[in-house]
C-alpha positions, 0 to 999 in steps of 0.5 A, a space after each residue: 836370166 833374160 837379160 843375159 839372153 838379151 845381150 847374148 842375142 846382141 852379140 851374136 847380131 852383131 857378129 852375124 852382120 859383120 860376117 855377112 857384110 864379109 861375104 858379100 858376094 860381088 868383092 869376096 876376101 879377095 877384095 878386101 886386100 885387093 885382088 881381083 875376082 874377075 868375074 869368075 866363079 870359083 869354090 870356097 877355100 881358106 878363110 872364105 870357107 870357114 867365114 860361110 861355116 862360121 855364119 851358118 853357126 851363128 845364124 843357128 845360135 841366134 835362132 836358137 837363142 831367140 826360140 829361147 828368150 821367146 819361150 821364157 818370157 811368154 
C-alpha cells in the first residue's frame, strides 16, 4: 500500500506544480496565447477560474495523501 501512496503523491506533485507554473501571476492565461494584461487587475473567469479550483483541490489531495503515507509508515 505504501507504494501506491507513493506514486499517488508523485502524481499529484507533478500535476500541482504545473498548475502553479500555469498561474503565474505576472503573464495569467492571457500570456500563453498572447495577449496582453496590461497591468491591470481583473477577476478570474473561465478556465483561469477553474485552474485556481483545481490547484486548491490538489494541494488538499497532496496533504491529505501525505497525512496518510505519514501515519502508515510510522
Amino acid at each position: 500500500m505504501g507504494t501506491y501512496l507513493s506514486i499517488a503523491i508523485i502524481i499529484t506533485s507533478i500535476t500541482l506544480i504545473a498548475s502553479v507554473v500555469l498561474q503565474s501571476k505576472g503573464i495569467g492565461l492571457g500570456g500563453l496565447t498572447g495577449g496582453d494584461t496590461g497591468g491591470v487587475y481583473s477577476q478570474r473567469r473561465g478556465v483561469e477560474k477553474i485552474l485556481f479550483w483545481i490547484t486548491i483541490g490538489l494541494s488538499s489531495l497532496f496533504f491529505l495523501l501525505a497525512l496518510i503515507t505519514v501515519l502508515i509508515t510510522g
